[in-house]
TIRO-2110 file (N, C-alpha, C; in Angstrom, 1 decimal):
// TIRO-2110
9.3, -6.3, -17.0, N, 1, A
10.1, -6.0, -18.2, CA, 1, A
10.3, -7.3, -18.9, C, 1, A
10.1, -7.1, -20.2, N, 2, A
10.1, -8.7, -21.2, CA, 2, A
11.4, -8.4, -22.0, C, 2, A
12.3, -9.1, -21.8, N, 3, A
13.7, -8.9, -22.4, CA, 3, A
14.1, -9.8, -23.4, C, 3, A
13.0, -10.8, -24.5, N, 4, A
13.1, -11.6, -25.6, CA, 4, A
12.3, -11.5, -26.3, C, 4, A
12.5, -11.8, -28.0, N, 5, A
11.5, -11.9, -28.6, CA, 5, A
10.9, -12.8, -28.7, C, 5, A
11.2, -14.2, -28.8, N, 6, A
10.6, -15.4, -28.3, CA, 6, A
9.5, -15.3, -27.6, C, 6, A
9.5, -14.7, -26.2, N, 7, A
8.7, -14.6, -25.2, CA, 7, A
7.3, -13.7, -26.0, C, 7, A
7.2, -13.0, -26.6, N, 8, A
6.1, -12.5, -27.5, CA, 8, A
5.5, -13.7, -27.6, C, 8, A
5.5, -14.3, -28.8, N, 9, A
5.5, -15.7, -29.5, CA, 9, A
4.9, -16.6, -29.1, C, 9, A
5.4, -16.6, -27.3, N, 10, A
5.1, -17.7, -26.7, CA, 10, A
3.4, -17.7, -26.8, C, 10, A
3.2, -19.1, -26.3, N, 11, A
1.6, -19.1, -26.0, CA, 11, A
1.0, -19.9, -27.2, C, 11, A
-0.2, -20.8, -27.0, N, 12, A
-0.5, -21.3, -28.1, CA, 12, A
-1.2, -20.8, -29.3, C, 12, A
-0.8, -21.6, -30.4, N, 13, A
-1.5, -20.9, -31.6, CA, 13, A
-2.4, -21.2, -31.7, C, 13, A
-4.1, -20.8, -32.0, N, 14, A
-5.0, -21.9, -32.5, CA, 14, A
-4.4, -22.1, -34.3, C, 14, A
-5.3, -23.5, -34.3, N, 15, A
-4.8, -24.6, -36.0, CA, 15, A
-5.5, -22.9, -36.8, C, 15, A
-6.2, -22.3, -37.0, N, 16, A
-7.1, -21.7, -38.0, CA, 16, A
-5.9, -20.4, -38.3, C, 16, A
-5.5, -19.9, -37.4, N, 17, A
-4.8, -19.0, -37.4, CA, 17, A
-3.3, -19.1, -37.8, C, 17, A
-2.8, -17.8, -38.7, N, 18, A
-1.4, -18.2, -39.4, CA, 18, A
-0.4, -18.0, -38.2, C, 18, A
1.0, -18.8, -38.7, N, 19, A
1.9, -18.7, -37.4, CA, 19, A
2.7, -16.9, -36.9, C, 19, A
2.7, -16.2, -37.7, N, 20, A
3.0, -15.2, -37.6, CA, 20, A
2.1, -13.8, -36.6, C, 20, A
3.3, -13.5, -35.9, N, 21, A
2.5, -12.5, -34.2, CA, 21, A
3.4, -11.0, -34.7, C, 21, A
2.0, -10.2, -34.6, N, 22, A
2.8, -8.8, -34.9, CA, 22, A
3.1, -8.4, -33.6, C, 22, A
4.1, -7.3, -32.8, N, 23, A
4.5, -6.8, -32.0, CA, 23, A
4.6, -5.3, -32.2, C, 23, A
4.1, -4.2, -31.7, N, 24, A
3.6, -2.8, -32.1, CA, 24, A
4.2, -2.1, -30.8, C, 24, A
4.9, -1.3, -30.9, N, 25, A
5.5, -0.4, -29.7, CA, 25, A
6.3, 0.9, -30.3, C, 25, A
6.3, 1.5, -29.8, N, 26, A
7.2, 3.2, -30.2, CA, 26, A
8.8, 2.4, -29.6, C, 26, A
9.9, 3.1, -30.7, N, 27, A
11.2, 2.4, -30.2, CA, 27, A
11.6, 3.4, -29.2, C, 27, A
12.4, 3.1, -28.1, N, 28, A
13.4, 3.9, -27.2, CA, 28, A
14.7, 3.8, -27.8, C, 28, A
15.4, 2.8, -28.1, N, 29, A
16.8, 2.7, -28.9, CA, 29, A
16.5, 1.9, -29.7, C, 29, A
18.1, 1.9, -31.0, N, 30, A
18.0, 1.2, -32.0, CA, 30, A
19.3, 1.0, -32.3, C, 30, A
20.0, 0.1, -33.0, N, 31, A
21.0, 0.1, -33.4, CA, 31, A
21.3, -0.5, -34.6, C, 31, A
21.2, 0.1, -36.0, N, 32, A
21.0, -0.8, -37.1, CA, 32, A
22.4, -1.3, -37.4, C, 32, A
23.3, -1.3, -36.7, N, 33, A
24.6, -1.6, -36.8, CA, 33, A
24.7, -3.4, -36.9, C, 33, A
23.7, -3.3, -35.7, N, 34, A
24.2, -4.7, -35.2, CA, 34, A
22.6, -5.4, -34.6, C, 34, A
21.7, -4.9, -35.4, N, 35, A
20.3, -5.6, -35.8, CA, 35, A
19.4, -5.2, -34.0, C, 35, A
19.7, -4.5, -33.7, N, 36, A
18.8, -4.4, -32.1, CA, 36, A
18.0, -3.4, -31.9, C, 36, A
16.9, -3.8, -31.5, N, 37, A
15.8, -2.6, -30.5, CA, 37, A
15.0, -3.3, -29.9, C, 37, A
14.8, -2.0, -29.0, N, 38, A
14.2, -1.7, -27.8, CA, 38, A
12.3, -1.0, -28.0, C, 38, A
11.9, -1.4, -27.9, N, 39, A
10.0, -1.1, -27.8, CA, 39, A
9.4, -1.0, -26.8, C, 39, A
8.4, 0.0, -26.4, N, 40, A
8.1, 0.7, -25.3, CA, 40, A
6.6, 0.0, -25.8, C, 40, A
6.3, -1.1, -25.6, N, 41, A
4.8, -1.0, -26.3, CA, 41, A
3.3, -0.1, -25.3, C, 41, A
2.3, -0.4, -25.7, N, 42, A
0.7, 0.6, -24.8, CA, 42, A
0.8, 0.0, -23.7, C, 42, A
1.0, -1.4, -23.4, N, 43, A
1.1, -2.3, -22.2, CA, 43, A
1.5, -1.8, -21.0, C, 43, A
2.7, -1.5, -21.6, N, 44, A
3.9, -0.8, -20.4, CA, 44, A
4.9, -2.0, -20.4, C, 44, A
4.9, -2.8, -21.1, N, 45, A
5.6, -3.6, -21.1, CA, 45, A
6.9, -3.1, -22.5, C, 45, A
8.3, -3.5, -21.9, N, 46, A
9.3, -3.0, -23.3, CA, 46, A
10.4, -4.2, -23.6, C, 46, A
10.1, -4.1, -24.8, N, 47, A
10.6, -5.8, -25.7, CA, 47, A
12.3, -5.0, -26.1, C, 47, A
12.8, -6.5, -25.9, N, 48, A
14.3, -6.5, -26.9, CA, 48, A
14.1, -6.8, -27.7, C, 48, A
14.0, -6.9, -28.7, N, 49, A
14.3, -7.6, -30.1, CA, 49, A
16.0, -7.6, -30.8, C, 49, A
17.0, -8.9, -30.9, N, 50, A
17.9, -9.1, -31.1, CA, 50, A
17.9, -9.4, -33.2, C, 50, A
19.2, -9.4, -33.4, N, 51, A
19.6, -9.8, -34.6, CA, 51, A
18.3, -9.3, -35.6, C, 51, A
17.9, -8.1, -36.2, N, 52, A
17.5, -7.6, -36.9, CA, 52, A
18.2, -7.7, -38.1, C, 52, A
17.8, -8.2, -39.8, N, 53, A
18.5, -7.1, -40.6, CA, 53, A
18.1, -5.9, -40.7, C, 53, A
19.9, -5.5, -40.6, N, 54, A
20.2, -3.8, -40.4, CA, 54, A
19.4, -3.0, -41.3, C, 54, A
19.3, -3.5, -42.7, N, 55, A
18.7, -3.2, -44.0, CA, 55, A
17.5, -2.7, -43.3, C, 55, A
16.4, -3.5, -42.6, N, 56, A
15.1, -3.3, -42.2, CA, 56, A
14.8, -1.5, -41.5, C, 56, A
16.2, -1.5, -40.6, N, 57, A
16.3, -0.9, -39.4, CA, 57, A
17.0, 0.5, -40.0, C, 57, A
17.3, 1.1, -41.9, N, 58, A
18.2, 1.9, -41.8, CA, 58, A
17.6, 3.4, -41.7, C, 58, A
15.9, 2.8, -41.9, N, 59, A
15.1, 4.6, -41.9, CA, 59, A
14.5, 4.4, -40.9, C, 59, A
14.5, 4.2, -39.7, N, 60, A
13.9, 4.0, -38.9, CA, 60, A
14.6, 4.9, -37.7, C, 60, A
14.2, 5.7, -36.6, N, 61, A
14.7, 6.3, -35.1, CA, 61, A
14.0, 5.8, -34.0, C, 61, A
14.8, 6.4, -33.2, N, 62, A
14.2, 6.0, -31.7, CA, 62, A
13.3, 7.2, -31.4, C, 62, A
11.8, 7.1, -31.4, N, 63, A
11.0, 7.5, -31.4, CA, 63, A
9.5, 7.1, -32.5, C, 63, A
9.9, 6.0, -33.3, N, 64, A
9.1, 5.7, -34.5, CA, 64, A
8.5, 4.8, -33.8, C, 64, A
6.7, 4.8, -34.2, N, 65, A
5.8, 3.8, -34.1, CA, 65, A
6.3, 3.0, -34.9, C, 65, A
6.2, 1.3, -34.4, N, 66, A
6.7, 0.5, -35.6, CA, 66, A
5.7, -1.0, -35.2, C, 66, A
6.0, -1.8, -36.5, N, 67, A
5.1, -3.0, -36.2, CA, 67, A
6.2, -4.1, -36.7, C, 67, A
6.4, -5.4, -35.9, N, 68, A
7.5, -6.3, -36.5, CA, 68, A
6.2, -7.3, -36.3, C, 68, A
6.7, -7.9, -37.8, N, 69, A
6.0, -8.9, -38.0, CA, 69, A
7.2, -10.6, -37.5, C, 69, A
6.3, -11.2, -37.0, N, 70, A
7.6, -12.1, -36.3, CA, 70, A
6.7, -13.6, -36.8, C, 70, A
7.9, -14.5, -37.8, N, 71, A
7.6, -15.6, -37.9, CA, 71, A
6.9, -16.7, -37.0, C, 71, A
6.7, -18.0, -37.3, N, 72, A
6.4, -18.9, -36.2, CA, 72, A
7.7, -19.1, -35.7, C, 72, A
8.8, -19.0, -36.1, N, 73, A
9.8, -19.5, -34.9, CA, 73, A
10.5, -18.2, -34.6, C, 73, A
9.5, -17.6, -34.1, N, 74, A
10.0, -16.0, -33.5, CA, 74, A
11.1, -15.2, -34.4, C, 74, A
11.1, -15.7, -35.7, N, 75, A
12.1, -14.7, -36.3, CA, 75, A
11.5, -13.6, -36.7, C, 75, A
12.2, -12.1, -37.0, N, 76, A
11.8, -11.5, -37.5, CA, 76, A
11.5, -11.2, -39.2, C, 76, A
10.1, -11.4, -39.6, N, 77, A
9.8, -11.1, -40.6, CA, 77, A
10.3, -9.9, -41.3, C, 77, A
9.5, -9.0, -41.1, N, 78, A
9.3, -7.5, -41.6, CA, 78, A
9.2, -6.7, -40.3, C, 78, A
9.9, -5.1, -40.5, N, 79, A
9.9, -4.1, -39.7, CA, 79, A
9.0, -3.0, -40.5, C, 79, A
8.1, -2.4, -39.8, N, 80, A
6.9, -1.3, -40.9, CA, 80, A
7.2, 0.0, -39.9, C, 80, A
7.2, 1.1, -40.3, N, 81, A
6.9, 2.6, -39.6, CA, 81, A
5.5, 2.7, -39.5, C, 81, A
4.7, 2.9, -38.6, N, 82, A
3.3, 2.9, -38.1, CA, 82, A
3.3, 4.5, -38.3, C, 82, A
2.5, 5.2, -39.8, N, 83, A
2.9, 6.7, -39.5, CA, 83, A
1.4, 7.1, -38.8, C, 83, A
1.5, 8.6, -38.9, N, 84, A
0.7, 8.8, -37.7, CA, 84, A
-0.2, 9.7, -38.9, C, 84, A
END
């Protein structure tokens, strides 16, 4: 179980490549209240992701394919609905 978003992130970058790591998982929970979810990714592995803006998080459920784009310093970019 991987319980940070950081921990994504980790690992080296090569120079050629931009600093930004997408993260793709169907959510289990969400809480746009207070910026949080939970991702079940293909892996079997399931991410926290903390301090979301709520804004990002207000059309989104627990059940949505999603893709978070995450800066180089593990912040979160953008949140996308992966539709089917």
């Amino acid at each position: 179980m991987l319980i940070a978003s950081w921990a994504i992130a980790a690992g080296p970058v090569p120079a050629d490549d931009p600093p930004e790591r997408l993260v793709e998982g169907t959510i289990l929970t969400i809480s746009p209240i207070t910026g949080d979810l939970m991702l079940s990714q293909d892996e079997g592995s399931v991410v926290v992701i903390y301090g979301i803006d709520p804004a990002a998080l207000q059309e989104l459920v627990a059940g949505d394919r999603v893709t978070i784009r995450l800066g180089a310093n593990s912040e979160v970019r953008a949140v996308a609905r992966n539709d089917l």
